[in-house]
ChimeraX commands (.cxc) that place a marker at each C-alpha (Angstrom):
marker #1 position -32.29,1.89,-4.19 radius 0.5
marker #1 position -28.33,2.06,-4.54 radius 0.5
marker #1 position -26.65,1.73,-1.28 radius 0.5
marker #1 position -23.76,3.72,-0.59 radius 0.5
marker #1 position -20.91,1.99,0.87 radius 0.5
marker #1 position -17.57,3.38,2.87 radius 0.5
marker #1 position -14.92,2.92,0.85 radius 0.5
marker #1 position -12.41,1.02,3.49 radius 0.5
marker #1 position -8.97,1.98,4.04 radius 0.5
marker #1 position -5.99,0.20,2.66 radius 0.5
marker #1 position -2.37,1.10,3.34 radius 0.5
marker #1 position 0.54,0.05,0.67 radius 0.5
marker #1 position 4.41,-0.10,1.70 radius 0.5
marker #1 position 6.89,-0.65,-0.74 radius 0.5
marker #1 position 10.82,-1.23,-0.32 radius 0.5
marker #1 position 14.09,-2.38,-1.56 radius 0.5
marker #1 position 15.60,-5.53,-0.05 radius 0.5
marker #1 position 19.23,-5.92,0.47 radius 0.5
marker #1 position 20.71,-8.36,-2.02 radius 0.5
marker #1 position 20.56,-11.42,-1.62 radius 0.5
marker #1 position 22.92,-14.74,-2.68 radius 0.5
marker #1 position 22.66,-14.02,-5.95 radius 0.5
marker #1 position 23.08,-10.49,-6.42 radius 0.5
marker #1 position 19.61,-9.01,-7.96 radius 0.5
marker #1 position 17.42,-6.07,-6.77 radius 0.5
marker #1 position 14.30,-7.19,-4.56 radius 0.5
marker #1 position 11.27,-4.96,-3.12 radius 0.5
marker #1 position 9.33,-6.20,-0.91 radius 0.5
marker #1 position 5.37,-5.15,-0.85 radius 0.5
marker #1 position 2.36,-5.02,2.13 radius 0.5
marker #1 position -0.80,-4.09,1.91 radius 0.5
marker #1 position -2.67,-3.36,5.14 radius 0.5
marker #1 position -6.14,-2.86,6.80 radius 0.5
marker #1 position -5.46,-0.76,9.79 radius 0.5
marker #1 position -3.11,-2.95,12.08 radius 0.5
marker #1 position -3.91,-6.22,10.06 radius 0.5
marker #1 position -1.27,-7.25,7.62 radius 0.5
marker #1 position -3.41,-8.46,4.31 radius 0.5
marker #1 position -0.96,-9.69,2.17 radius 0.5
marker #1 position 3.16,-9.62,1.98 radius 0.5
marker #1 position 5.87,-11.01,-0.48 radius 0.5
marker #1 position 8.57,-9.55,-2.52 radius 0.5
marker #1 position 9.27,-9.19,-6.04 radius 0.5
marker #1 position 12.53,-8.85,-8.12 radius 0.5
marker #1 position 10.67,-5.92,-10.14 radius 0.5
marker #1 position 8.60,-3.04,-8.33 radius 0.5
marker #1 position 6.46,-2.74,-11.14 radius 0.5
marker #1 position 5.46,-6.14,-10.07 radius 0.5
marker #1 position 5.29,-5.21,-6.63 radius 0.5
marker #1 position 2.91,-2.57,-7.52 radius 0.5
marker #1 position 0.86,-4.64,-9.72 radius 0.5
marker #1 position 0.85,-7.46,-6.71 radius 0.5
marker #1 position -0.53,-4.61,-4.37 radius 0.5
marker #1 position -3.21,-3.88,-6.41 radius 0.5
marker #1 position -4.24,-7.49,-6.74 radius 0.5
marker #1 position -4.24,-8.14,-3.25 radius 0.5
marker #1 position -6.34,-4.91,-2.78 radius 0.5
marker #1 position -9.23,-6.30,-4.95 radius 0.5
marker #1 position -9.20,-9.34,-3.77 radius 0.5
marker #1 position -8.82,-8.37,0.08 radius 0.5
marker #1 position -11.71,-5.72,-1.00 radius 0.5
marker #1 position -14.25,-8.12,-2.47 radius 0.5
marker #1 position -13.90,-10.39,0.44 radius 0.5
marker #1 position -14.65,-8.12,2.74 radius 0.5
marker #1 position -18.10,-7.26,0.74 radius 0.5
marker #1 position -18.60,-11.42,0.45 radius 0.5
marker #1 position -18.01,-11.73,-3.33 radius 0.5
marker #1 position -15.16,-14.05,-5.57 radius 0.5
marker #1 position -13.02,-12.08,-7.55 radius 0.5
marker #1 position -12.63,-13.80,-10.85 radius 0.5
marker #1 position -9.69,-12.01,-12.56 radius 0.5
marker #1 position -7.85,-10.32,-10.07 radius 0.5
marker #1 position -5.31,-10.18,-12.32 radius 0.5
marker #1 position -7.41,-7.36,-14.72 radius 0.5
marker #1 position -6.56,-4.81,-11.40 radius 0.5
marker #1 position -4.28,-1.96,-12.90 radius 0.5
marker #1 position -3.46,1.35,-11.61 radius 0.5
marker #1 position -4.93,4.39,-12.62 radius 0.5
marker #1 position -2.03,6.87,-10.97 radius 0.5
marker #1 position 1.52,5.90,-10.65 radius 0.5
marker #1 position 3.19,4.15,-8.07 radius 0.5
marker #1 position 5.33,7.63,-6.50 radius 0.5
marker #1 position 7.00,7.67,-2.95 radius 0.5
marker #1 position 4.07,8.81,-0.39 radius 0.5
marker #1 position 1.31,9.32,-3.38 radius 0.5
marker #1 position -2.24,7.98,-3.41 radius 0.5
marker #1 position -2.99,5.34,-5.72 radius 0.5
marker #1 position -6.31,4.80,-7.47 radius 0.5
marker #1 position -6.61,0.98,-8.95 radius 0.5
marker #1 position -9.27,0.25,-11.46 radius 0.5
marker #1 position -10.97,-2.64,-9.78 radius 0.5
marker #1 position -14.36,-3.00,-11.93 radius 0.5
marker #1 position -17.20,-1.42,-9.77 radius 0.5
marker #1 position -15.71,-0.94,-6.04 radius 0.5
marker #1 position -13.56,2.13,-5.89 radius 0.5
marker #1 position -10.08,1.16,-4.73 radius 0.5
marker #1 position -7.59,3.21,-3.16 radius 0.5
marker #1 position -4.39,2.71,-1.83 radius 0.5
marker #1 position -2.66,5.06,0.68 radius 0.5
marker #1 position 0.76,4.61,1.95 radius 0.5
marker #1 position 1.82,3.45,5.11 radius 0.5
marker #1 position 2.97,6.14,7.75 radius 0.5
marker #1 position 6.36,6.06,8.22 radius 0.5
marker #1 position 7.26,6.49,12.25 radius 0.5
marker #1 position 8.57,9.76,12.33 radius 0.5
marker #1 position 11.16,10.57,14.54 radius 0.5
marker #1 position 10.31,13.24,17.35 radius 0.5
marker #1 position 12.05,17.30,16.48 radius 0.5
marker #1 position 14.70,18.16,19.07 radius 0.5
marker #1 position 13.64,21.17,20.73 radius 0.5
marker #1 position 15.26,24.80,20.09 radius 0.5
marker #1 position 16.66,25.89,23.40 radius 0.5
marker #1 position 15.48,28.87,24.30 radius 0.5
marker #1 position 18.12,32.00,25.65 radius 0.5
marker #1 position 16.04,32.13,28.92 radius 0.5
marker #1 position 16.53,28.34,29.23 radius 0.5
marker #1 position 20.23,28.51,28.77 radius 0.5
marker #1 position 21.26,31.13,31.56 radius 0.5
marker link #1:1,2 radius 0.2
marker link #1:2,3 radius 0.2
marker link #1:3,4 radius 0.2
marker link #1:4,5 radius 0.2
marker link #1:5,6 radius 0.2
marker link #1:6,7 radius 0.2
marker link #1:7,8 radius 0.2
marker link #1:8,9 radius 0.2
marker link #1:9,10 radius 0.2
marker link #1:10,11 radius 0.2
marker link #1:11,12 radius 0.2
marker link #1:12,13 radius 0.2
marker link #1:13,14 radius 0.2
marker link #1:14,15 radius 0.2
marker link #1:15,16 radius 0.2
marker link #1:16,17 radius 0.2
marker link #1:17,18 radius 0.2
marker link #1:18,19 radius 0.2
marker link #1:19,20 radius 0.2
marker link #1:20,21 radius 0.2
marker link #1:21,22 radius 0.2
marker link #1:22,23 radius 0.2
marker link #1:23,24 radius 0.2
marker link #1:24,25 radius 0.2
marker link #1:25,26 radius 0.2
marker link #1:26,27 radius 0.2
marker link #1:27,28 radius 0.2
marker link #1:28,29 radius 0.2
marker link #1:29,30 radius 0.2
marker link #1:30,31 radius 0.2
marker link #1:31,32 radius 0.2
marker link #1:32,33 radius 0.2
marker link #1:33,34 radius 0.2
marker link #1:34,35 radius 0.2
marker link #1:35,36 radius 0.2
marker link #1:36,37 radius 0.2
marker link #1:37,38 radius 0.2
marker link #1:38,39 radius 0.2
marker link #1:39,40 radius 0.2
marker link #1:40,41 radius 0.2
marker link #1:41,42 radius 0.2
marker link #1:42,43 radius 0.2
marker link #1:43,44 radius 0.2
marker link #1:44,45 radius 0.2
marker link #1:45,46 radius 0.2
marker link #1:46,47 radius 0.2
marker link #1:47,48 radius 0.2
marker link #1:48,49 radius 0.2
marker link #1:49,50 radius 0.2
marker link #1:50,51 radius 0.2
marker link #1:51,52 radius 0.2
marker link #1:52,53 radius 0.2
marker link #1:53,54 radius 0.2
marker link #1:54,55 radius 0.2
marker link #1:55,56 radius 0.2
marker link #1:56,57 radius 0.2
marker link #1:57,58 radius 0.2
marker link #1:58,59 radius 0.2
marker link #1:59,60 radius 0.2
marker link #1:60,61 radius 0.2
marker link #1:61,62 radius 0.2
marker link #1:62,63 radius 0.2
marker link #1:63,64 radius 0.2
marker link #1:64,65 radius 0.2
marker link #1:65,66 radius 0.2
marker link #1:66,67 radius 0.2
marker link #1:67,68 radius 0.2
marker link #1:68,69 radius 0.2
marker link #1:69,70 radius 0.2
marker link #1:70,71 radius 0.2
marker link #1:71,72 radius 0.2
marker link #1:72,73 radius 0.2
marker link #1:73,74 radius 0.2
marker link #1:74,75 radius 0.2
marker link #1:75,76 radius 0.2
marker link #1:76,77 radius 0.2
marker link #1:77,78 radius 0.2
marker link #1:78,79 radius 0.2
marker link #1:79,80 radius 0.2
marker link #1:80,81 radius 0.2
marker link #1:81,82 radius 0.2
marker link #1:82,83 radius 0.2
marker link #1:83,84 radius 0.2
marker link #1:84,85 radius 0.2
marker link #1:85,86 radius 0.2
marker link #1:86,87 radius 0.2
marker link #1:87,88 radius 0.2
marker link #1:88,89 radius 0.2
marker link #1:89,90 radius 0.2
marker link #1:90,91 radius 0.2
marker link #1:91,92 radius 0.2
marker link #1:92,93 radius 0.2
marker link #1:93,94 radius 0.2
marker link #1:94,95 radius 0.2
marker link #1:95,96 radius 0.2
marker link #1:96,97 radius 0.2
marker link #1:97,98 radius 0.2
marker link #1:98,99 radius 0.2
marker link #1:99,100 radius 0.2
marker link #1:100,101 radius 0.2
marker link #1:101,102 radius 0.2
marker link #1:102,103 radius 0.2
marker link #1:103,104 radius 0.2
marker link #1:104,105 radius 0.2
marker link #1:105,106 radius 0.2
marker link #1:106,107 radius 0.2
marker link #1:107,108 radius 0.2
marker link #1:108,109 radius 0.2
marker link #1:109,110 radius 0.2
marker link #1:110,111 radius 0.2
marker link #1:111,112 radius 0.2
marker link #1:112,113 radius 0.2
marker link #1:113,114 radius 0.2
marker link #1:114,115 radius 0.2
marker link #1:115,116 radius 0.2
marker link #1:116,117 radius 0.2
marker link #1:117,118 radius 0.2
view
């Protein structure tokens, strides 16, 4: 009998550092269950940021299911890495998907009304 698992929910956040002492470009990744922060770091390349999100995903993903990832490294994306898109990331047999984090949004200043202003 094949068991059907839920597929659990990871969050991805990707951004651009300031520079730092020596002058090059830095983006720093996190990938997160819910409110726990899985893994963090930054790289000088966001393709390698990406890559290092999808890594952490399999290997945060198998853990949670009690097995040892053997080549994490073999984790690629399916979909590209866009600004608010869903990623898919080939990760053998468990389906991995990576959403991105909510941003805080900030709260719309109401319209006054006419009635309200007399």
């Amino acid at each position: 009998m094949i068991e059907s698992h839920e597929q659990p929910a990871f969050e991805y956040a990707l951004r651009p550092l300031p520079p730092g002492r020596f002058g090059f470009r830095r983006y720093r990744y996190e990938l997160w269950h819910g409110a726990l922060l899985v893994a963090s770091g930054w790289r000088i390349a966001l393709r390698d940021a990406e890559r290092r999100c999808g890594r952490a995903r399999v290997a945060a993903g198998s853990r949670g299911r009690g097995l040892h990832v053997l080549h994490p490294d073999s984790a690629r994306a399916l979909d590209r890495f866009r600004p608010g898109a869903v990623v898919r990331v080939d990760c053998g047999a468990d389906d991995c998907v990576l959403a991105p984090r909510g941003q805080p949004t900030r709260p719309r200043r109401r319209k006054r009304s006419a009635a309200a202003t007399e």
